[in-house]
C-alpha positions in Angstrom: 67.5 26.0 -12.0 65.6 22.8 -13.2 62.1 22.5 -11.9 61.2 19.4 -9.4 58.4 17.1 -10.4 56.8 15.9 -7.5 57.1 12.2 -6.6 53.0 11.8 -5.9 52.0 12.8 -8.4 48.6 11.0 -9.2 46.3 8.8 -6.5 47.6 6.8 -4.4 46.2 3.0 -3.9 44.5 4.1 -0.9 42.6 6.4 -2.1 41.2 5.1 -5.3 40.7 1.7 -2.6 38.1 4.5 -0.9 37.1 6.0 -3.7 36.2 2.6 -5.3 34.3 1.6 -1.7 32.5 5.1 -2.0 30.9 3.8 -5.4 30.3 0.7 -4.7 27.6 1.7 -1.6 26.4 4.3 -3.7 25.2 1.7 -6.3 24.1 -0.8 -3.9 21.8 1.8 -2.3 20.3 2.4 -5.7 20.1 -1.2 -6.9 17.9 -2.1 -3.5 15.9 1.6 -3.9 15.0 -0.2 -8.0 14.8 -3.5 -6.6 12.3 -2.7 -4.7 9.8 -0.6 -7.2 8.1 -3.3 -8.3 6.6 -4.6 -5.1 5.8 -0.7 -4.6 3.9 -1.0 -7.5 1.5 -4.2 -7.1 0.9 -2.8 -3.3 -0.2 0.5 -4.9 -2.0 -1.7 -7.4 -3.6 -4.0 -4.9 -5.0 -1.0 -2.5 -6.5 1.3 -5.4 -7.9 -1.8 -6.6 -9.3 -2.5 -2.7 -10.3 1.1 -2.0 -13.2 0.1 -5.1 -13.9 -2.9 -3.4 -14.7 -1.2 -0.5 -16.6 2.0 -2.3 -18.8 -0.6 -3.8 -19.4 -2.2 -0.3 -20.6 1.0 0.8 -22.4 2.0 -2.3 -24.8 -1.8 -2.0 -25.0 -0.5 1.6 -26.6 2.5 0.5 -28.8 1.2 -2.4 -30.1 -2.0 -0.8 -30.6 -1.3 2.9 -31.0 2.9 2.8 -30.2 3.1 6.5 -28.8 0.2 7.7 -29.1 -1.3 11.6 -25.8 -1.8 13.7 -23.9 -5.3 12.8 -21.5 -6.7 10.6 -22.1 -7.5 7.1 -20.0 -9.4 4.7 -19.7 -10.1 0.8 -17.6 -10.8 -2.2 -16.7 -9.3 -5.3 -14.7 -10.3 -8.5 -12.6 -6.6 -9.7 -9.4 -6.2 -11.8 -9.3 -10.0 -12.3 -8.7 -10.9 -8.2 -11.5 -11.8 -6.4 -12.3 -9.7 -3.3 -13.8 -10.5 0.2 -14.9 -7.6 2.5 -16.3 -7.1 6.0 -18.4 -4.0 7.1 -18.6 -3.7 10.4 -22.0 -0.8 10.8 -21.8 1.1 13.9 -24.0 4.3 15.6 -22.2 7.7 15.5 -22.6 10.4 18.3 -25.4 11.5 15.2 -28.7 9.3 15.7 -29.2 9.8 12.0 -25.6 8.7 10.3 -23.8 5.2 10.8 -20.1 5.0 10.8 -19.6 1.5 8.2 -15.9 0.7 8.5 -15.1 -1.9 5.2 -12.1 -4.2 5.5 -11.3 -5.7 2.4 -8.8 -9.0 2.1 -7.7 -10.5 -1.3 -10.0 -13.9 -1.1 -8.3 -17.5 -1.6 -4.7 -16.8 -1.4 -3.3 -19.2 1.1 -1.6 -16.8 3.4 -2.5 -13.7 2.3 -6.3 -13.9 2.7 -6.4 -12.9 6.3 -4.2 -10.1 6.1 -6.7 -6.7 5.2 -5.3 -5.0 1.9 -6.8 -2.1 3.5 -9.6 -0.3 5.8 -12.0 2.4 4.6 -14.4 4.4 7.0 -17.2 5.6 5.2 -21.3 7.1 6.7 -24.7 6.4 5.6 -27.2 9.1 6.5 -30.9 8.9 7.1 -32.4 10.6 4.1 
């Protein structure tokens, strides 16, 4: 008795057709996840560098009005080569002797971009 070889033997074109389609999403998922990275990484860049900005704020707060009175104060500051613009807006707490200071800080003189807040930091200042 001879043996039979079978006739589909192999892939068909359909299925390397899905097989090929399968790939091809696979890859265009991980070119937009890479493409992406990079504006990842100046956002992460841009908010570390804000979160010091708005330390700093805080920090002045601190040193040059020890317990500040309710209101908004403003200022500038030059860090990591971009120059900075913050608003701290002091408020009482349900504490007479701490104030809440909540520091929003904006990248300064980019057209577009310098009303939108990089990011907002709560921070207290106690009576000492």
């Amino acid at each position: 008795m001879a043996k039979k070889t079978p006739s589909g033997a192999g892939f068909s074109l359909l299925e390397v057709v899905i097989a090929m389609a399968i790939v091809s999403i696979a890859l265009l998922a991980l070119s937009r996840t890479g493409g992406s990275a990079p504006a990842r990484y100046v956002d992460l860049q841009q908010r570390t560098v804000a979160l010091w900005v708005a330390d700093n704020a805080l920090a002045e707060l601190r040193l040059n009005e020890g317990f500040p009175q309710p209101g908004t104060r403003f200022g500038r500051e030059n860090m990591a080569d971009i120059s900075w613009r913050w608003q701290a807006e002091i408020s009482q707490s349900s504490e007479p002797s701490i104030r809440r200071v909540d520091v929003t800080v904006y990248l300064d003189g980019i057209p577009g971009q310098d009303e939108l807040a990089v990011l907002s930091h709560t921070g207290f200042i106690a009576l000492q």
